[in-house]
N, C-alpha and C positions, 0 to 999 in steps of 0.2 A: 557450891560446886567443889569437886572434890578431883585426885586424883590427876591433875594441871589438864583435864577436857575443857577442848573449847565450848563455849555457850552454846553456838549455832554453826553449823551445818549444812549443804544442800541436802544430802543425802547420807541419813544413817541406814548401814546396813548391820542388822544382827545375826552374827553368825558367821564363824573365818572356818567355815569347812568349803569344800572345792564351788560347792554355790555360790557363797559369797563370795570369796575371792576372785571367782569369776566374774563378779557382778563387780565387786569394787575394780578390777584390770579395764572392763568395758567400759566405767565410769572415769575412765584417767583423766586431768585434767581438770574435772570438779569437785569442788570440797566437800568430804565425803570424810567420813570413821566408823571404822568398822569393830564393834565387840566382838571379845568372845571369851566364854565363861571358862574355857578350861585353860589352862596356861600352856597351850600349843597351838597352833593351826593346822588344820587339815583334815580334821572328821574320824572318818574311816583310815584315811592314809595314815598309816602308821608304822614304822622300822625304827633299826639302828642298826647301826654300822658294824662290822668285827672285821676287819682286816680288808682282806678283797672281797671277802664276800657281806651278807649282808639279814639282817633277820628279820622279815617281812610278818603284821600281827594283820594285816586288814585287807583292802581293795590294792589290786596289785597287777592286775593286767589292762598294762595299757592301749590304745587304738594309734592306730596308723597316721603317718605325717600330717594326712590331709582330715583328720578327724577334729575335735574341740578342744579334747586334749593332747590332740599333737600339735595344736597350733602352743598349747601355752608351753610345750615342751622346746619348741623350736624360738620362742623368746625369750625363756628362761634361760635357754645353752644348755639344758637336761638333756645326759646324754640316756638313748633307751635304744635295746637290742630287741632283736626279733625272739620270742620263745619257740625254739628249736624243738623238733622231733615229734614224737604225737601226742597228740590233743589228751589223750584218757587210755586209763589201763582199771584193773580191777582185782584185786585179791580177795581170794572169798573163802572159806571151808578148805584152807591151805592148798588151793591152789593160786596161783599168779599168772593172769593174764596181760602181758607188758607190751607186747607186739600184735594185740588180736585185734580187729576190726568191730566193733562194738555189734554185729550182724551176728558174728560168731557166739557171746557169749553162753545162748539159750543153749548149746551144743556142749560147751564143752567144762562149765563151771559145774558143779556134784548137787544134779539136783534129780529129785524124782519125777519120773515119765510126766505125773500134772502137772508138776514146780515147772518141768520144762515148757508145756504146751502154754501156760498162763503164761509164761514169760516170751514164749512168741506172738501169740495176742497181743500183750501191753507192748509190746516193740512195735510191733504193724499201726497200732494206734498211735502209738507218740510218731513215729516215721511221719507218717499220713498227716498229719493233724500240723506238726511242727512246720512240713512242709508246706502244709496250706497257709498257715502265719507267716513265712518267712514272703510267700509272694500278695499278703495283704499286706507287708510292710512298704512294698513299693509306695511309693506316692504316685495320686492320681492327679488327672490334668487338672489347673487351676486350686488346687489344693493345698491352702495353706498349713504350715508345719507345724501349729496346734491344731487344726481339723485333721491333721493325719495319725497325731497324739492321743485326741480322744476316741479316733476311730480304731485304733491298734488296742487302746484299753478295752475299748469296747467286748471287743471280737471272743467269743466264750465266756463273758462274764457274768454268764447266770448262777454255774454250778461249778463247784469244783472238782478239782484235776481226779480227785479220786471216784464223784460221782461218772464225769466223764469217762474211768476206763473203766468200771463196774470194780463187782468183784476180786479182789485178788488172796491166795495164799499167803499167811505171814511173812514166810522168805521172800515173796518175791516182792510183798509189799517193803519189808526192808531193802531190797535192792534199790527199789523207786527212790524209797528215804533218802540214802544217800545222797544219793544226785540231786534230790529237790531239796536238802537243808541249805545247799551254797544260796537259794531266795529266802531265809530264815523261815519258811514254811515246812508244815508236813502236806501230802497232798491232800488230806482231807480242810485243810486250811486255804489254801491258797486255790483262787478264781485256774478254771480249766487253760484259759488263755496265757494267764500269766505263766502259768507250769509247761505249756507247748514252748509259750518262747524260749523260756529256757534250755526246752530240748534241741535247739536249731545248731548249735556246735555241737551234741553230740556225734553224730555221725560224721564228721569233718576228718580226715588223716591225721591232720595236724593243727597245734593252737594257732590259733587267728590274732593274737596279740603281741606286743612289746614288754619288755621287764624295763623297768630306769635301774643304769648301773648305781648301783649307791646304795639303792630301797628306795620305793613310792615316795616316804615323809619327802625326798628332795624336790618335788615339786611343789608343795605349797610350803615349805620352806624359804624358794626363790620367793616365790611368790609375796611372801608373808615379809620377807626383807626388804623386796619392793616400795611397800606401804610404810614404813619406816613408825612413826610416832601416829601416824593415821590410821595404823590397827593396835588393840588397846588388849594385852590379856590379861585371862583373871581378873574383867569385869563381867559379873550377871546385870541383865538386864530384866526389872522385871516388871516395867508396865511399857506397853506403844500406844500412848493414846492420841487419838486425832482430835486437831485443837481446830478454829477457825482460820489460822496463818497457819498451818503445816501441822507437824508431829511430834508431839511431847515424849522422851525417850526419859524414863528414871530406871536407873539403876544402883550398883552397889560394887565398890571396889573391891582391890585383896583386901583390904582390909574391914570392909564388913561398910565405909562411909557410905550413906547414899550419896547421890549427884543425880542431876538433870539436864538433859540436853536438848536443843530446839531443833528440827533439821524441816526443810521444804518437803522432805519426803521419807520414807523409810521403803526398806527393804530386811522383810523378814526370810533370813535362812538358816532357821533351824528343824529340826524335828517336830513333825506335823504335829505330836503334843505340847512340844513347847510353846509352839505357835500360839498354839488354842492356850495356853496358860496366859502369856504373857500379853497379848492383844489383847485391849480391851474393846467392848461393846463391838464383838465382832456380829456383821451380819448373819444373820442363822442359815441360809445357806453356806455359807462360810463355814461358820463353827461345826455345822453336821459333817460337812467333807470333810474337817479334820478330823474331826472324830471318829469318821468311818476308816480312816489309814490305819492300817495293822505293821504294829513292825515283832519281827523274830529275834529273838537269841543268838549270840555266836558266844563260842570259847576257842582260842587258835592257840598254839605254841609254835613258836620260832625255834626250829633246831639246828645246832651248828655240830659238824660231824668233823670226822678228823679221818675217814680213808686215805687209802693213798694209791689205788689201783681203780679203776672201771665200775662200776654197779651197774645193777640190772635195771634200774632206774632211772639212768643218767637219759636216755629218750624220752621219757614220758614227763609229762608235763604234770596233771592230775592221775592219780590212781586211788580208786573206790574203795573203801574197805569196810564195805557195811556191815561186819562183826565184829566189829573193833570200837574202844569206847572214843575212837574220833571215827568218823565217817567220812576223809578224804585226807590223801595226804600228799601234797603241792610240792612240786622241785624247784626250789627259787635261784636253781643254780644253772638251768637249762640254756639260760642262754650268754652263758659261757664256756659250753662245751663246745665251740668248734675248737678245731685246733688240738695240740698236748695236752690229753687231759690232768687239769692241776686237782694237787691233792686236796682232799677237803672239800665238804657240802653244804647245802643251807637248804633245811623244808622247811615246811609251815606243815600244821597239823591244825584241820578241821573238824569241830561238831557244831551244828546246828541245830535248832526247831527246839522241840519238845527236847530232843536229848541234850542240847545246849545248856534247855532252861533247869535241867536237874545237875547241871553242873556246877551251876552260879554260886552255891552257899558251902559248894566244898572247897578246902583250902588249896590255896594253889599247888602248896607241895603235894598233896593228895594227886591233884590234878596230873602236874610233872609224873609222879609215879605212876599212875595208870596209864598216861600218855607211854613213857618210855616205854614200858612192858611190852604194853601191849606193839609198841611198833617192831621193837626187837624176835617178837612173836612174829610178826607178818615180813618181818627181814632180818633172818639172822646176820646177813652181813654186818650189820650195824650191832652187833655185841662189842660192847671195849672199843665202841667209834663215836660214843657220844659223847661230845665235850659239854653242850652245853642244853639245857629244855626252859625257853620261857615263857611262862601263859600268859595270856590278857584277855579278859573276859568283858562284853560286849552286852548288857543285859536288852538295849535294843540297837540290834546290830544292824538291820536292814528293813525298810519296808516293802511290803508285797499285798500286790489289789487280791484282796477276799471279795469273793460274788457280791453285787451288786456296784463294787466300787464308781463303777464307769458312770454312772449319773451325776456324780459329785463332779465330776470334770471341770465343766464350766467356771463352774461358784469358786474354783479352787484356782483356777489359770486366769482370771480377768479381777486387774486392780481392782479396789476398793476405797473409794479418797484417795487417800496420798499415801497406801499402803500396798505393796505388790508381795506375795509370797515364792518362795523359791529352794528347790530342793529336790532332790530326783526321787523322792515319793510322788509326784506331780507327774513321772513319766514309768518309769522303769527303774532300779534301784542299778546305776553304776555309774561310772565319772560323767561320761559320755550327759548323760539326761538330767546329772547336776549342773554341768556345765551352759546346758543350754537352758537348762531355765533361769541359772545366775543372768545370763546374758539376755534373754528377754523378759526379764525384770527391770534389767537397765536401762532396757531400750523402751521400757514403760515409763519408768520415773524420766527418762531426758524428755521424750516428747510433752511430761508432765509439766515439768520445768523450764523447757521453752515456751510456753504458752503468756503471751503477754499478759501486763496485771490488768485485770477485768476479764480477761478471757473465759472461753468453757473450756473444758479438758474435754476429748475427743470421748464420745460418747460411751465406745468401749471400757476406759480408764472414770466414767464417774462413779462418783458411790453410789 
């Protein structure tokens, strides 16, 4: 053994992004260690700090008090504001739409008489389609909140979003782009349902989320402090095999030692491919649900600005810029514009999908340099107001259900022995659905683990 881990365990969890940590908070109380291969915790969450404001590279809008992640916000002492002003703006063929109701655009962005008619069709549809997703998200009587998970995945997952609106015009196909790289898909990739969901805040006034003052990373930071010597970085783990007493856990520290760990139980939350790497003699419907999760590309850059007057931006939350070599460009500073406006900004700069994935081998300064350009292009305010452009590139930054996903459901959401999987591939890719699968993972392994010796594991949890 190696790297001063304990031999045993009740419960190892692999993997300290918002899943696991979720799953280790719910597990408080029993002996538990949690891996994780990169020498941070929190996944997707990722920032740093620059003064009062803050440089946000990943998942960064949070839900409301009473959501999964407001609860761990409100035990952490993580303070988070409301994101202020509206939801989405769009810059196109030099014009800038920053005040316009998303109804509007087919009217008034520079496009030719068809570019315009296809782009009221594709609105009437996503409209229509999103709206009918948003009221099968309800839940129905006596309907438990995995049968309402696999019936939400379910919903349009034969064909994707692009077969779904037919035909479109390059332009306006690139306008789609846009908006559907933030699920790491293009729409000819991703399941019709999953790309409707998506559209259910567009049409909204205003963002529906929180910003955490500080940057994202502070919440699984608390988090990750919490667990003290119980979560282990810059160890890989790379086999979970199930033994007759529980679950053999080998891995490999910073420094390259193996080691081996015995726990009553595991909990895998990683990346649906890691999963399928490192489990071994996974059941085959198992193994084919992993296999079947598609995850997308991201490339983001954190930009710190140095104004010192109002922008025309300073309202809008996301604005679209799908001729630009990022395809979104985020205000991380929106929700502290009430009040004296103080000088100084913070974006995040997005591309995704296909356009992401041709990003990954250029060098970052590359990157930086077409990033800044091009935004000083779609904003001259920002000439001689950049201080600062930093990238981090994401080569699988998010998963998204490609058609047929929805059959895999089951085999993917019900233990397996003494092994439960966990990670918002399993629902919807955002905190929200890692959160909650962290947590009824855990609520799988306890029941597993209260089970007297000789007992059976309740029928759903056997292998």
């Amino acid at each position: 053994m190696s790297a001063g881990l304990p031999e045993r365990v009740d419960v190892a969890i692999i993997g300290a992004g918002m899943a696991g940590l979720a799953a280790a908070r719910a597990l408080e109380g029993r002996s538990i260690l949690v891996f994780e291969a990169e020498t941070r915790a929190g996944g997707r969450l990722l920032s740093e700090p620059r003064g009062e404001y803050w440089l946000n590279f990943g998942a960064h809008m949070f839900g409301g008090p009473e959501s999964g992640v407001g609860r761990l916000l409100t035990e952490t002492g993580t303070e988070a504001r409301p994101i202020l002003g509206r939801l989405m703006g769009m810059a196109y063929g030099g014009r800038r739409l920053l005040d316009t109701p998303a109804e509007f655009y087919p009217f008034l962005l520079p496009l030719t008489p068809s570019e315009r008619l296809a782009f009221i069709r594709m609105g009437l549809k996503l409209r229509l389609g999103s709206d009918r997703v948003a009221r099968q998200m309800r839940s129905q009587p006596g309907e438990s909140e995995s049968e309402r998970t696999a019936r939400l995945i379910g919903i349009e997952n034969g064909r994707t979003l692009a077969a779904y609106l037919g035909a479109l015009p390059p332009r306006i196909r690139a306008l789609l782009a846009a908006i559907t790289e933030r699920n790491g898909a293009d729409p000819d990739e991703m399941a019709a349902g999953h790309g409707l969901r998506s559209f259910g805040n567009v049409w909204s006034r205003h963002a529906p989320g929180r910003h955490v003052l500080g940057g994202s990373a502070l919440l699984p930071q608390r988090l990750a402090a919490r667990l003290g010597d119980r979560l282990r970085l810059g160890v890989t783990v790379t086999g979970v095999t199930q033994a007759p007493d529980g679950v053999v856990i080998d891995y490999r520290d910073s420094t390259g030692a193996p080691g081996r760990v015995r726990a009553r139980a595991a909990i895998v939350a990683t990346p649906a491919f890691v999963s399928r790497r490192i489990v071994k003699d996974l059941p085959t419907p198992v193994a084919e649900g992993l296999d079947a999760i598609r995850y997308g590309a991201f490339v983001t850059a954190g930009v710190l600005t140095t104004e010192t007057a109002p922008m025309p931006w300073d309202g809008v939350y996301a604005t679209a810029t799908p001729d630009r070599s990022f395809s979104v460009m985020f205000n991380m500073a929106t929700s502290l514009r009430e009040g004296p406006r103080r000088p100084g900004g913070s974006l995040m700069l997005f591309r995704g999908a296909r356009g992401a994935q041709g990003l990954l081998d250029q060098p970052e300064a590359e990157i930086e340099r077409r990033f800044g350009q091009d935004l000083v292009a779609a904003f001259p305010e920002l000439r001689g107001r950049i201080a600062e452009i930093t990238v981090q590139k994401w080569a699988a930054g998010a998963p998204y259900a490609a058609p047929g996903r929805a059959r895999h459901q089951s085999a993917l959401t019900t233990p397996f022995g003494r092994v439960a999987l966990a990670g918002d591939y399993l629902e919807f890719p955002n905190m929200e659905a890692a959160i909650a699968s962290g947590e009824a993972a855990a609520g799988a392994v306890t029941r597993l683990l209260d089970i007297p010796a000789g007992g059976q594991a309740p029928a759903q949890e056997r292998g």
